[in-house]
GUDO-173161 format. One record per atom (N, C-alpha, C): residue number from 1; x, y, z; residue in three letters; atom name. Coordinates in steps of 0.1 Angstrom, whole numbers. Example, Ala and Ser with C-alpha at 12.3 -4.5 7.8 and 13.67 -1.06 7.14 Angstrom:
BEGIN
+-----+-------+-------+-------+------+------+
: pos :  east : north :    up : code : site :
+-----+-------+-------+-------+------+------+
:   1 :   132 :   -57 :    78 :  ALA :    N :
:   1 :   123 :   -45 :    78 :  ALA :   CA :
:   1 :   132 :   -33 :    78 :  ALA :    C :
:   2 :   128 :   -22 :    71 :  SER :    N :
:   2 :   137 :   -11 :    71 :  SER :   CA :
:   2 :   129 :     0 :    79 :  SER :    C :
+-----+-------+-------+-------+------+------+
//
This chain:
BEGIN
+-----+-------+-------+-------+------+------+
: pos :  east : north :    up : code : site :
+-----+-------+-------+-------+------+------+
:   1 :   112 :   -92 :     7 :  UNK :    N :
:   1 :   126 :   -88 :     8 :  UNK :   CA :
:   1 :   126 :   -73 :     6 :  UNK :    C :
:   2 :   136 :   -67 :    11 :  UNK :    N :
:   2 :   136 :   -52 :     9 :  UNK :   CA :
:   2 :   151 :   -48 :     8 :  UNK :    C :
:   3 :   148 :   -40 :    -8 :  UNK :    N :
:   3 :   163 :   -35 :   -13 :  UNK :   CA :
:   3 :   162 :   -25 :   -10 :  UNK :    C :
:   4 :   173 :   -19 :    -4 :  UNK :    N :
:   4 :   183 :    -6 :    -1 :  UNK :   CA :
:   4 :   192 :    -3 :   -14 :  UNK :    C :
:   5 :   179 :     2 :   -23 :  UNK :    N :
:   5 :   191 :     7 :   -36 :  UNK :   CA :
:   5 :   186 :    16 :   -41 :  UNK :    C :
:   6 :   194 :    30 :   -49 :  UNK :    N :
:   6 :   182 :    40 :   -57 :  UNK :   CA :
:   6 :   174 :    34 :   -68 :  UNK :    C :
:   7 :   167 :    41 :   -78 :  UNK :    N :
:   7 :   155 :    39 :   -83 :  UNK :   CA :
:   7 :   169 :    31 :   -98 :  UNK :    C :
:   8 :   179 :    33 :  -105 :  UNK :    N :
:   8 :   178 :    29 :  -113 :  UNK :   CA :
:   8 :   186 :    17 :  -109 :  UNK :    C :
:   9 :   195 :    14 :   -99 :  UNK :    N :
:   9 :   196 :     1 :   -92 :  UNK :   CA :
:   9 :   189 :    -8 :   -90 :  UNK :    C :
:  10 :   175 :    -4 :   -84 :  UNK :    N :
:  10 :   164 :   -13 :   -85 :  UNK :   CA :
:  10 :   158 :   -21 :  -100 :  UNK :    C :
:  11 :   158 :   -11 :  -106 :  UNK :    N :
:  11 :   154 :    -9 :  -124 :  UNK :   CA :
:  11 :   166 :   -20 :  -130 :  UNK :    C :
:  12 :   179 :   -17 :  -127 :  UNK :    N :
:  12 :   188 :   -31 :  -133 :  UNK :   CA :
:  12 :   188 :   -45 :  -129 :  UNK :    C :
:  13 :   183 :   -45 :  -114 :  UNK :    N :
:  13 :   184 :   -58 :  -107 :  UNK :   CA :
:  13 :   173 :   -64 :  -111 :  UNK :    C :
:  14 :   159 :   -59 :  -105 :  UNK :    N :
:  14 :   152 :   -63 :  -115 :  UNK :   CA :
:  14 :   145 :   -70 :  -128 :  UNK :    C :
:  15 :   152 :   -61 :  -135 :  UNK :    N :
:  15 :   150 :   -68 :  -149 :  UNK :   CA :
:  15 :   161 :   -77 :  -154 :  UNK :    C :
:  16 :   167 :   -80 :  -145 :  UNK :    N :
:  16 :   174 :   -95 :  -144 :  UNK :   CA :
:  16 :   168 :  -111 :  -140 :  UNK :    C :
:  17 :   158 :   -99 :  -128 :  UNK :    N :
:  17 :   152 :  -113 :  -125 :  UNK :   CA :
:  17 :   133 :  -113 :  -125 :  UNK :    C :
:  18 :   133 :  -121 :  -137 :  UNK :    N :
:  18 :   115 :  -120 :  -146 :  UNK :   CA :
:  18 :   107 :  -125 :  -135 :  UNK :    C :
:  19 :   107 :  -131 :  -125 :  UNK :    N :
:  19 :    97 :  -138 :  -115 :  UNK :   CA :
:  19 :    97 :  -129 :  -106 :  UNK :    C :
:  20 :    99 :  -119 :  -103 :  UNK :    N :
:  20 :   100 :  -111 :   -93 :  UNK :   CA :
:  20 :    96 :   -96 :   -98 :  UNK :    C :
:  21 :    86 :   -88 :   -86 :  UNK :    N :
:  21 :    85 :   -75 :   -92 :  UNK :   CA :
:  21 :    93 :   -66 :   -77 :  UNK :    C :
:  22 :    89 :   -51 :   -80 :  UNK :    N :
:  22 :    93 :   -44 :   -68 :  UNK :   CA :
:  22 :    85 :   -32 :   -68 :  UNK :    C :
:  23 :    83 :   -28 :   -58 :  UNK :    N :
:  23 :    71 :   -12 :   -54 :  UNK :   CA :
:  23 :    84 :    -4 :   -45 :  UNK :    C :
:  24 :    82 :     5 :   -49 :  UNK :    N :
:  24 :    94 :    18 :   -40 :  UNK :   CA :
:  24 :    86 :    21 :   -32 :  UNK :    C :
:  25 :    89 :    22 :   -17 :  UNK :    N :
:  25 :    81 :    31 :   -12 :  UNK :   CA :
:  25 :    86 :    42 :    -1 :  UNK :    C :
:  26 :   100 :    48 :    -2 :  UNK :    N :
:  26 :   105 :    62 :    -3 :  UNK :   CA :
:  26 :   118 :    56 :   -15 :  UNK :    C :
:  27 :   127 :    68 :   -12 :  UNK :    N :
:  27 :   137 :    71 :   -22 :  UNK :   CA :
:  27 :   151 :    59 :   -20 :  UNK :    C :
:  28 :   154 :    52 :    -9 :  UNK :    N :
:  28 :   162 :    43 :   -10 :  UNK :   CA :
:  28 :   159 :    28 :    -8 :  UNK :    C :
:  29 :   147 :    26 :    -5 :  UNK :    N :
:  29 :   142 :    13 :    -2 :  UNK :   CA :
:  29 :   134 :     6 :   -13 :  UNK :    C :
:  30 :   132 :    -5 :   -16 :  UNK :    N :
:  30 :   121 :    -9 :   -21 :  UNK :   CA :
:  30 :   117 :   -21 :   -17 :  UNK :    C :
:  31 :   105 :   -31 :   -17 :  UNK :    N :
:  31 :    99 :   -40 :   -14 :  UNK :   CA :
:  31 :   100 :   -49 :   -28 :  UNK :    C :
:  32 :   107 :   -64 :   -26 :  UNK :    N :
:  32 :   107 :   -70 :   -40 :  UNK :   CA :
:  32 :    98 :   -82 :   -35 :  UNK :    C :
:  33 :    91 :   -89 :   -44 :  UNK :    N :
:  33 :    85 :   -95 :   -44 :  UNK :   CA :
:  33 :    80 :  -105 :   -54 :  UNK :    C :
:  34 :    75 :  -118 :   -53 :  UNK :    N :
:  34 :    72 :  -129 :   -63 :  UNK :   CA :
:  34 :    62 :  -118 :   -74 :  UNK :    C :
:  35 :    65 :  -117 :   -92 :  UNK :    N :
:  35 :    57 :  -111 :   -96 :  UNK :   CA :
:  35 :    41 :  -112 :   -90 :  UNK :    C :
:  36 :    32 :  -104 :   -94 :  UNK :    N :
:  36 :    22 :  -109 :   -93 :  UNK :   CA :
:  36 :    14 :  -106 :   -78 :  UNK :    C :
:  37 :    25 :  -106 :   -66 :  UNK :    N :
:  37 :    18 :  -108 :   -54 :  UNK :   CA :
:  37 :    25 :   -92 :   -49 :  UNK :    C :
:  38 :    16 :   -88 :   -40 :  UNK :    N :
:  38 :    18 :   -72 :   -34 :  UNK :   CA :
:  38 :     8 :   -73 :   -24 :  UNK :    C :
:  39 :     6 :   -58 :   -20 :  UNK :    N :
:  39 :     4 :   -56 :    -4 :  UNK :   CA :
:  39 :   -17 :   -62 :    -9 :  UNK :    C :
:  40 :   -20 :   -58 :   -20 :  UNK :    N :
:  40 :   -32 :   -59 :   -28 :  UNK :   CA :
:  40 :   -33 :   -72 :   -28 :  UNK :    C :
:  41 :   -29 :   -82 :   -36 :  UNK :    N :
:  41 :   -30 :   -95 :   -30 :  UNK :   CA :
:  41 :   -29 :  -101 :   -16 :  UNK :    C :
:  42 :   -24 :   -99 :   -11 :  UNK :    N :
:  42 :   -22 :  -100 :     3 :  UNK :   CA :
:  42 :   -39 :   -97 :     8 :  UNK :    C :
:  43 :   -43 :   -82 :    11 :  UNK :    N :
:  43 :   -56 :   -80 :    16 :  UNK :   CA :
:  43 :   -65 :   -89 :    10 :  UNK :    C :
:  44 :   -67 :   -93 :    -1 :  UNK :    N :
:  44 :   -78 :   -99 :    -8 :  UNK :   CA :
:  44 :   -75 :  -113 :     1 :  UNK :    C :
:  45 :   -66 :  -121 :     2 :  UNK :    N :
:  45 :   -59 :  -136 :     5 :  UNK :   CA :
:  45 :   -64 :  -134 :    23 :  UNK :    C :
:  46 :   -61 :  -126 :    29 :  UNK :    N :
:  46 :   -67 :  -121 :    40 :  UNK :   CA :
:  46 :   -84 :  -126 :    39 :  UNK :    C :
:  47 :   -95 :  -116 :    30 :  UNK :    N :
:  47 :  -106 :  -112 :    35 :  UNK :   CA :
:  47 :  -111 :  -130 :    28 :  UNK :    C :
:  48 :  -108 :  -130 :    23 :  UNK :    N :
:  48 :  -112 :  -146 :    16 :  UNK :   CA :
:  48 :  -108 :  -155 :    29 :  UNK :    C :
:  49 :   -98 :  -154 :    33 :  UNK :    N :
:  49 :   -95 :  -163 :    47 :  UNK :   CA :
:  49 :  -107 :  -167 :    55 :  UNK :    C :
:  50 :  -113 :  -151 :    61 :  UNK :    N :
:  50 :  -123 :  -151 :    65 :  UNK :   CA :
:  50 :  -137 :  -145 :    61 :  UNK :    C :
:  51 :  -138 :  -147 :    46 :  UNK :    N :
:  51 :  -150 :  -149 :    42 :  UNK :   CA :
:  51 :  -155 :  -134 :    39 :  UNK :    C :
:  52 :  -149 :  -129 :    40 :  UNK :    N :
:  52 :  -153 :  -115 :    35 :  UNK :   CA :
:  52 :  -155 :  -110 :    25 :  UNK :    C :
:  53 :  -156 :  -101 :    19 :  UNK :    N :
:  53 :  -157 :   -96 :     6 :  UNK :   CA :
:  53 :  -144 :   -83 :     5 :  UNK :    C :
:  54 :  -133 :   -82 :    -4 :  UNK :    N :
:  54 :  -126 :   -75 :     3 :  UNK :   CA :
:  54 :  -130 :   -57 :    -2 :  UNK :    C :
:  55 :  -144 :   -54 :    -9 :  UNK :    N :
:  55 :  -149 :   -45 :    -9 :  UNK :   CA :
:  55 :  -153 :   -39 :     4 :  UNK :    C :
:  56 :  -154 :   -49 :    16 :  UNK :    N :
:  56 :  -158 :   -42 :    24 :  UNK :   CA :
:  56 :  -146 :   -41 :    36 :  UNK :    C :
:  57 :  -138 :   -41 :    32 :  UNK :    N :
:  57 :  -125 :   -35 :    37 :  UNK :   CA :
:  57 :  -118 :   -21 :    42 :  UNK :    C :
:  58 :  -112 :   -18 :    49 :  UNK :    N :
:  58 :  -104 :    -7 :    47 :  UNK :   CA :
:  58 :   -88 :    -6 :    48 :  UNK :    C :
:  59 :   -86 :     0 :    42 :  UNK :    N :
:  59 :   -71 :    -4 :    39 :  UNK :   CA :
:  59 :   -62 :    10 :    46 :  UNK :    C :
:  60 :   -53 :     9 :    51 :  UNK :    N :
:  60 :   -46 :    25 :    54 :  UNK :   CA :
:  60 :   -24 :    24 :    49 :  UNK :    C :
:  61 :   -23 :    33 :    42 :  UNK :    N :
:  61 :   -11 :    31 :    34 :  UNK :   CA :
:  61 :    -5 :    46 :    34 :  UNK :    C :
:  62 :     7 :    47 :    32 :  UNK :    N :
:  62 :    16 :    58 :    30 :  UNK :   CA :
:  62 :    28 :    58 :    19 :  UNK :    C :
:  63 :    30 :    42 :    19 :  UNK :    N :
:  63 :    41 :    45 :     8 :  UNK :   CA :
:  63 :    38 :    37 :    -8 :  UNK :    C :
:  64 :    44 :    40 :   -16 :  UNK :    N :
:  64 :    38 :    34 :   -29 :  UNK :   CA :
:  64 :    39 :    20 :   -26 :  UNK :    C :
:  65 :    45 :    16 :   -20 :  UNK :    N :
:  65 :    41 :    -2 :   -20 :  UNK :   CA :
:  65 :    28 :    -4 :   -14 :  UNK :    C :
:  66 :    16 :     4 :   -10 :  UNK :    N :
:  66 :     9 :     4 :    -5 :  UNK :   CA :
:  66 :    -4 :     7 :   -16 :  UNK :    C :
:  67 :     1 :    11 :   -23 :  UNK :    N :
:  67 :   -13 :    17 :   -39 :  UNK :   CA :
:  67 :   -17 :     2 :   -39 :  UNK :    C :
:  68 :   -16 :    -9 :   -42 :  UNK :    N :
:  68 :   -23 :   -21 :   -47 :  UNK :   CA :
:  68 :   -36 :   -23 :   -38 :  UNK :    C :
:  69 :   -27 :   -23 :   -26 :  UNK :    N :
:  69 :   -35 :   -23 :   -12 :  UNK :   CA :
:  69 :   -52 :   -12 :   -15 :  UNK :    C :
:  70 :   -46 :     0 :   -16 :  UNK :    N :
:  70 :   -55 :     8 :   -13 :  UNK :   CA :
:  70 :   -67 :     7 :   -22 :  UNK :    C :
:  71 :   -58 :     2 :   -36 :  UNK :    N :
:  71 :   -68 :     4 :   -49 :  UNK :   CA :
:  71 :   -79 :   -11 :   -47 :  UNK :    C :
:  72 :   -74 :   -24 :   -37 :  UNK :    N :
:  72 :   -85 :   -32 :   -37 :  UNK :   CA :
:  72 :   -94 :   -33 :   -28 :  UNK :    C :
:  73 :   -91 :   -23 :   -13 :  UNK :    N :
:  73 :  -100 :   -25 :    -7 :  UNK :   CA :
:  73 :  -112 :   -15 :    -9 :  UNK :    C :
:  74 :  -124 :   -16 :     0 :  UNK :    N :
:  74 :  -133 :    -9 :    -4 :  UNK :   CA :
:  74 :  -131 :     2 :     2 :  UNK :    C :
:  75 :  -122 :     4 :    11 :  UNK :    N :
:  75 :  -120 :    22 :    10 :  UNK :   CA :
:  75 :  -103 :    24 :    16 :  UNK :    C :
:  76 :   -98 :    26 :     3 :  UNK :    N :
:  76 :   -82 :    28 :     7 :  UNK :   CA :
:  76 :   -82 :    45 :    12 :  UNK :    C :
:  77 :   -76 :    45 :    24 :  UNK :    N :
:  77 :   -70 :    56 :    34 :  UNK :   CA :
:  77 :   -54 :    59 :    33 :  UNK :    C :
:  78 :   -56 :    72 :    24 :  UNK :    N :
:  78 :   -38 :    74 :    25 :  UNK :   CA :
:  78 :   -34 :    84 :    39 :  UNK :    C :
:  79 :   -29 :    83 :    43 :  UNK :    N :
:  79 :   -21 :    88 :    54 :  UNK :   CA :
:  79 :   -17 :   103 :    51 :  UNK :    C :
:  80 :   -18 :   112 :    57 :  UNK :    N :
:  80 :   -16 :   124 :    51 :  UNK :   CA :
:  80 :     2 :   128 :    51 :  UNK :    C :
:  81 :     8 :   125 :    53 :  UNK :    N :
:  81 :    23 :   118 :    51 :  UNK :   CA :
:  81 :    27 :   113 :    39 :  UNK :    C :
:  82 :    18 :   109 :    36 :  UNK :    N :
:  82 :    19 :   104 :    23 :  UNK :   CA :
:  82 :    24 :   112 :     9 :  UNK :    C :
:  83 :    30 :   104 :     2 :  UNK :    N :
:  83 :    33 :   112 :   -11 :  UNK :   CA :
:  83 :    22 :   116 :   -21 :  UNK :    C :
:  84 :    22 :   123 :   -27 :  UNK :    N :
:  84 :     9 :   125 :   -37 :  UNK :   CA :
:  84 :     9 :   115 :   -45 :  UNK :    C :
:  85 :    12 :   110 :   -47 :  UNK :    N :
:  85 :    11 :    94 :   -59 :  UNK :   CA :
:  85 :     2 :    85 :   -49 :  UNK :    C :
:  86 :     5 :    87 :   -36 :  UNK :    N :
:  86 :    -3 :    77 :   -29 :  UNK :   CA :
:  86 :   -19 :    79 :   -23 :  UNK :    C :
:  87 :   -18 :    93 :   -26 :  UNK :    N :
:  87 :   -28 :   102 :   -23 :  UNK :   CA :
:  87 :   -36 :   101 :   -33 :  UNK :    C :
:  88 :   -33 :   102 :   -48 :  UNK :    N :
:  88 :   -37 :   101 :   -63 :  UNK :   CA :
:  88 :   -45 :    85 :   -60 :  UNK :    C :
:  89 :   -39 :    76 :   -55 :  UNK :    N :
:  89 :   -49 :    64 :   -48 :  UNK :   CA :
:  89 :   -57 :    57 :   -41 :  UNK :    C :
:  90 :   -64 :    69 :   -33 :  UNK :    N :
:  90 :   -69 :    65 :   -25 :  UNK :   CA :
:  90 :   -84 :    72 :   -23 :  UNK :    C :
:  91 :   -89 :    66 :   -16 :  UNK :    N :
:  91 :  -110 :    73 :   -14 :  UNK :   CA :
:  91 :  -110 :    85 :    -8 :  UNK :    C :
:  92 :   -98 :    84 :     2 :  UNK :    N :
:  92 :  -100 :    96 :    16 :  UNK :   CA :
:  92 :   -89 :    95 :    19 :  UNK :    C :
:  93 :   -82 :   107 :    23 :  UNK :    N :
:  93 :   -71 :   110 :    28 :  UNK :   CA :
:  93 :   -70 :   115 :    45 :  UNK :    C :
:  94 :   -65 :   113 :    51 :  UNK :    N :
:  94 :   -65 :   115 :    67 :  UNK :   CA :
:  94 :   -53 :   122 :    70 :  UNK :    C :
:  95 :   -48 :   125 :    88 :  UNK :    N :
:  95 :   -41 :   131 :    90 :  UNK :   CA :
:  95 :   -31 :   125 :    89 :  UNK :    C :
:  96 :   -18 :   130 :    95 :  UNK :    N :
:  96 :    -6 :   122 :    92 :  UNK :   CA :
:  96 :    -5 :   107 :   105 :  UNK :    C :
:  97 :     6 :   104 :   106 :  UNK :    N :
:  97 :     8 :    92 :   115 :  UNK :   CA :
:  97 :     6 :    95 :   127 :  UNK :    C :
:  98 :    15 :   109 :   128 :  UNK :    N :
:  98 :    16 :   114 :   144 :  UNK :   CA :
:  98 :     6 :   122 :   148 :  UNK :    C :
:  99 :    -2 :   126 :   139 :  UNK :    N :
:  99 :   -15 :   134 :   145 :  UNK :   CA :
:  99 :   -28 :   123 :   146 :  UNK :    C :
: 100 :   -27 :   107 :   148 :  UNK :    N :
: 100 :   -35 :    99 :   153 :  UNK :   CA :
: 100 :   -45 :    96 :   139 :  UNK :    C :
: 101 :   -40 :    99 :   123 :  UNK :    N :
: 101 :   -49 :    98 :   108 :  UNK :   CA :
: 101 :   -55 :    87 :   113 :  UNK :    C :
: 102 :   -52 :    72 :   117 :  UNK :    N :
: 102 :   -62 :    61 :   115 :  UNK :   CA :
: 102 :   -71 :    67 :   126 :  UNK :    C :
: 103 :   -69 :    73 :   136 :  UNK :    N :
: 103 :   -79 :    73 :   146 :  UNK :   CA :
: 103 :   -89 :    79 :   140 :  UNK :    C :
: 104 :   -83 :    90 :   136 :  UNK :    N :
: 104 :   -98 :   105 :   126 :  UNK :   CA :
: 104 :  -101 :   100 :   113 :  UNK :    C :
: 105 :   -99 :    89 :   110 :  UNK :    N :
: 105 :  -103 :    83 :   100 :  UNK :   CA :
: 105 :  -110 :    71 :    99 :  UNK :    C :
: 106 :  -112 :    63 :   112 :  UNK :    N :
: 106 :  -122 :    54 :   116 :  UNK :   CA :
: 106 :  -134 :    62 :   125 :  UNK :    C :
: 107 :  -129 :    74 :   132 :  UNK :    N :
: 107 :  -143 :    82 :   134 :  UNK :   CA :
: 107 :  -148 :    87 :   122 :  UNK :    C :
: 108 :  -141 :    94 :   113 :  UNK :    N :
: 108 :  -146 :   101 :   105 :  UNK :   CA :
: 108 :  -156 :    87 :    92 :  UNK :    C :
: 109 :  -156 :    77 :    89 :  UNK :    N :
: 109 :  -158 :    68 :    85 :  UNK :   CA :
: 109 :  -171 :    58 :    93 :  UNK :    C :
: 110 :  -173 :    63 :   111 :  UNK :    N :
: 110 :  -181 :    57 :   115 :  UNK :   CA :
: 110 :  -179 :    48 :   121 :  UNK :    C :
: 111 :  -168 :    38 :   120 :  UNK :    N :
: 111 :  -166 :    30 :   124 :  UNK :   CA :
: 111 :  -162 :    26 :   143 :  UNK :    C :
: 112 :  -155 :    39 :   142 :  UNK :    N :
: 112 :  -154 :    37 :   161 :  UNK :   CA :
: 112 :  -156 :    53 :   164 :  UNK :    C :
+-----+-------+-------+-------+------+------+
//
């Protein structure tokens, strides 16, 4: 689910309701979710799907709902768009969206 509310709006609704957390990821939005589960769980529930290890993953992210993500795969890619908090999380930082970052960031990595 995604709330359209500022940061201390978020912060009241919230802590009303204990089974649920939330990640901001700009200044009016936020992502709520069953405590416990985020973009981070998700990748892991993914590479286990198919048998992977999710160390050997890559992850690519720009907004703080994206740090869980970045911090479990084996090489989280912030997006150079990105906020410094998101940047503060990650292995490698690339270009922005519109300058093609995943592209220079899977050459730069080797991968294509």
């Amino acid at each position: 689910m995604c709330l359209f509310a500022d940061n201390q709006t978020e912060i009241e609704i919230i802590s009303q309701l204990p089974l649920l957390s939330s990640s901001r990821w700009c200044d009016v939005f936020a992502d709520i979710n069953v405590a416990g589960v985020d973009k981070g769980t998700g990748l892991c529930e993914i590479a286990n799907f198919y048998g992977l290890n999710p160390s050997f993953t890559v992850a690519f992210g720009d907004g703080g709902n994206d740090i869980p993500m970045l911090r479990r795969a084996g090489i989280g890619v912030a997006m150079g768009n990105a906020s410094d908090n998101v940047k503060d999380h990650a292995d490698f930082i690339t270009d922005t969206v519109d300058d093609d970052g995943i592209k220079y960031a899977l050459q730069y990595l080797g991968i294509i």
